[in-house]
C-alpha positions in Angstrom: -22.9 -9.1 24.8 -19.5 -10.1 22.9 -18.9 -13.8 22.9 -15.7 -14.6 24.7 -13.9 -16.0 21.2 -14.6 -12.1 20.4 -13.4 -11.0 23.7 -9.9 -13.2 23.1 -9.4 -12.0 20.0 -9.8 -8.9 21.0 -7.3 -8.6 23.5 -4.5 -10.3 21.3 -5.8 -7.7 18.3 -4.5 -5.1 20.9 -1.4 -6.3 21.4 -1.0 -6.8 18.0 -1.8 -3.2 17.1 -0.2 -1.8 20.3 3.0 -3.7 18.5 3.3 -5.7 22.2 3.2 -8.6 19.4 5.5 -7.8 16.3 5.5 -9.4 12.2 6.3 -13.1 13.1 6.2 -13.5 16.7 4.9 -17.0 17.7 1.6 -17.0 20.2 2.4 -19.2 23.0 1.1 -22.5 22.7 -2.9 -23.0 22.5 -2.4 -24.7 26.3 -0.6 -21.5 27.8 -3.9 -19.1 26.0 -6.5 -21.4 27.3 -5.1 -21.0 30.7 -4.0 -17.1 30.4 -7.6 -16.3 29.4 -9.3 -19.0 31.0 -11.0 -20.2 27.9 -11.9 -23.9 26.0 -9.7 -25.0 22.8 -12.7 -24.8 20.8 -13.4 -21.3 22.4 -9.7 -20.1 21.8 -9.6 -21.4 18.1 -12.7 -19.3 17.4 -11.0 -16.2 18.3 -7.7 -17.4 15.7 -10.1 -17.7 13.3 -11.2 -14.6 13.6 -8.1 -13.1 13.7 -7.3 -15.0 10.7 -10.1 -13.5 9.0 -8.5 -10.6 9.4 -4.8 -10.9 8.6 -3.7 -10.4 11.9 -2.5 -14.2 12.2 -1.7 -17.2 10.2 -2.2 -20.7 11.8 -0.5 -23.7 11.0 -2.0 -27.2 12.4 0.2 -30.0 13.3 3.4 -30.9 15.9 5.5 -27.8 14.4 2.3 -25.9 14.0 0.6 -22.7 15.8 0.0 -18.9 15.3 2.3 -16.5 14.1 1.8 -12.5 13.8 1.1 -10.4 11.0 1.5 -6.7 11.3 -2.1 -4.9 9.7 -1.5 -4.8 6.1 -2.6 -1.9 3.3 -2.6 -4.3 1.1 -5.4 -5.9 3.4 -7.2 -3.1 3.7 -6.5 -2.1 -0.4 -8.4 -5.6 -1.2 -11.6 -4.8 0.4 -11.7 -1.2 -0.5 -11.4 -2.5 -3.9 -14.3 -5.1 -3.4 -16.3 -1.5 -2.1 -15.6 0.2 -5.3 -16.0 -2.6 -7.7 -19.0 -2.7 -6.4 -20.0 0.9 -6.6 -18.4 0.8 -10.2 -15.5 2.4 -10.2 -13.4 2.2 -12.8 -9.1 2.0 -12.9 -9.1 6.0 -14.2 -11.1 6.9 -10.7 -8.2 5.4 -8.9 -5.4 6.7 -10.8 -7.0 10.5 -10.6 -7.4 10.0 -6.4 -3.3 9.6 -7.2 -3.7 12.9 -9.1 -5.8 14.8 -6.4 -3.5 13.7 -3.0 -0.3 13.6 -4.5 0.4 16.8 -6.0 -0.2 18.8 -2.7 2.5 16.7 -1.0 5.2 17.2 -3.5 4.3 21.4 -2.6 4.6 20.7 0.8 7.9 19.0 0.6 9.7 21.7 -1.8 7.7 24.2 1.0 9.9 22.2 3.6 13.0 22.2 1.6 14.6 19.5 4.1 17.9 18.0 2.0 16.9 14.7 3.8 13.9 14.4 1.7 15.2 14.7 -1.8 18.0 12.5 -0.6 14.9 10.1 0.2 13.9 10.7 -2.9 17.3 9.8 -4.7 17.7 6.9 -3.3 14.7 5.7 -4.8 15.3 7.1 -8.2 18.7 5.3 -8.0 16.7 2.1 -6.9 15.1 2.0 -10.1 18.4 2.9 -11.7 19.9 -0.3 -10.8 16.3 -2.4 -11.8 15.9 -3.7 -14.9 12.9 -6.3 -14.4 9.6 -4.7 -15.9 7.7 -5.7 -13.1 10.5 -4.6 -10.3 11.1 -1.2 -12.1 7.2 -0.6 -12.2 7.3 -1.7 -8.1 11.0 1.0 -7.7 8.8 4.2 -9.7 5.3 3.4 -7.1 7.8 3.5 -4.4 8.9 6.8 -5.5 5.1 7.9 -5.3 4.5 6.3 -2.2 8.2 8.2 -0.9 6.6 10.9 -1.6 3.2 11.1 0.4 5.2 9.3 3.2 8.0 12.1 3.5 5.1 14.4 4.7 5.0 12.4 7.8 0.9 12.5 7.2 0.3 8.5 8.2 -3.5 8.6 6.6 -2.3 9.9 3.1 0.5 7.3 2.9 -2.0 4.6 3.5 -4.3 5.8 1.3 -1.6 6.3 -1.9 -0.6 2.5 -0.9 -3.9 1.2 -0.8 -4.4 2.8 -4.4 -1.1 1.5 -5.7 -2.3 -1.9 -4.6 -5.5 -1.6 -6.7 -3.8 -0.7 -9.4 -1.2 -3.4 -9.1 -3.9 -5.7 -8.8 -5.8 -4.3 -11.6 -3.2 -5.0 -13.9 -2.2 -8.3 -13.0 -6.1 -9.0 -13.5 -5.6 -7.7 -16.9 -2.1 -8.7 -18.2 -2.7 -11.2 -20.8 0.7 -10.9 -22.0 4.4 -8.7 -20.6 3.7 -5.3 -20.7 7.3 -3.3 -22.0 7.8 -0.4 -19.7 11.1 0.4 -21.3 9.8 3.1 -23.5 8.7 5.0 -21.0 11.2 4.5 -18.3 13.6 6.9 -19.1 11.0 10.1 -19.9 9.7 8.8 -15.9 13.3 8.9 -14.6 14.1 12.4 -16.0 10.4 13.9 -14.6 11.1 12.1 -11.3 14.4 13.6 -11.2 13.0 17.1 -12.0 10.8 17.0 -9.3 13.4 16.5 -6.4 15.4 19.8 -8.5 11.9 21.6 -8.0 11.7 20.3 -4.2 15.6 21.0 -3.6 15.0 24.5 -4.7 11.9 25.2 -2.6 9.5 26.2 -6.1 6.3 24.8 -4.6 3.9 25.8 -7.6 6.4 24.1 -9.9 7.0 21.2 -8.1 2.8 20.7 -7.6 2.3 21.7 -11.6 4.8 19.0 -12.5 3.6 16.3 -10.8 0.2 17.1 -11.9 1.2 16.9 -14.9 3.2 13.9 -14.9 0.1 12.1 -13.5 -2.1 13.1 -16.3 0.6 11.6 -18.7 -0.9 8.6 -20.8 0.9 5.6 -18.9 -0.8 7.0 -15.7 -4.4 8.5 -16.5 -5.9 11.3 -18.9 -9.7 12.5 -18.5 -11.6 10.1 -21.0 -8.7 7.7 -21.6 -8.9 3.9 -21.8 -8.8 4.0 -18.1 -12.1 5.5 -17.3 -13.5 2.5 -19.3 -11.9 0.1 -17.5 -14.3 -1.4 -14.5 -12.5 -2.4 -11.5 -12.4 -5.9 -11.9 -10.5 -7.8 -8.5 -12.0 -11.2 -8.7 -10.7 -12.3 -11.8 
């Protein structure tokens, strides 16, 4: 039998999920809850706490305190797949080649599609990373392209999946980075093969557009078979 803390949080996870509560909406007050569900302080703190635990709220104590709402998060969800694999050994090269395996198929599918709203989706992003010229914030503009790209097919469960990865890898590196890491020799040879994919998809070549992007995630800056990225252990907690 669920304790009621479990049965509270429950019921405000469902209208979180349901989006009845959306990213940054205040609870009501803890009196207003206790009397809605007919439950103790102690009782109703249980259930933020569990809540808490998973991301769903953050609580602040004091006279301008209380809970606020968080929408689910793939980064949430990215941290403890990541403690799975580190666990089960995986290394940063078995991420990057998941990358490798889901997103080649959804660059086909788009160029199968041929919709002009896509590879104008697609531009803006390459002209987001145009206008970036922050290492870090022109590594985030390129994943965005990647993650554009799975999202465009409208299939939720892929996108989720290529953001959970990119936030292992993002994590992975900041684990790593001893020192700045210069993109700049690579961005421009990333810019052209991003913008030859949207030719590929704006032309409706579906082998082409799959072969290129296959290609392009085989490169050395993202993975190769054997490279220094299968050696690398997943290493999240620092």
């Amino acid at each position: 039998m669920p304790k009621t803390a479990e049965l509270v949080a429950g019921q405000l996870r469902r209208r979180i999920i349901r989006g009845e509560l959306a990213e940054g909406d205040a609870l009501p007050p803890e009196p207003t809850l206790m009397t809605q569900f007919g439950v103790s302080r102690p009782t109703l703190r249980e259930a933020f706490r569990v809540l808490e635990a998973e991301a769903l709220i953050s609580v602040r104590r004091g006279a301008h305190g209380g809970a606020r709402v968080h929408a689910p998060s793939p980064a949430v969800a990215a941290r403890y797949a990541g403690l799975v694999l580190e666990h089960r050994g995986a290394t940063l090269g078995d991420v990057h080649q998941a990358s490798s395996v889901l997103e080649p198929p959804c660059a086909a599918q788009l160029a199968e599609r041929r919709d002009p709203a896509d590879a104008a989706e697609l531009r803006r992003c390459l002209a987001q990373a145009d206008t970036t010229v922050d290492c870090d914030a022109l590594a985030a503009a390129q994943a965005e392209f990647h993650l554009t790209l799975v999202r465009l097919t409208g299939n939720h469960s892929l996108a989720l999946v290529t953001d959970m990865l990119q936030h292992l890898v993002e994590i992975a590196n900041a684990q790593q980075a001893t020192h700045p890491v210069n993109t700049e020799p690579h961005a421009d040879a990333t810019r052209v093969t991003h913008a030859r994919l949207i030719e590929l998809i704006e032309t409706g070549d579906a082998a082409a557009a799959a072969d290129h992007w296959r290609s392009h995630l085989a490169a050395p800056e993202h993975a190769i078979p054997g490279g220094p990225a299968d050696s690398c252990l997943l290493d999240l907690l620092g």
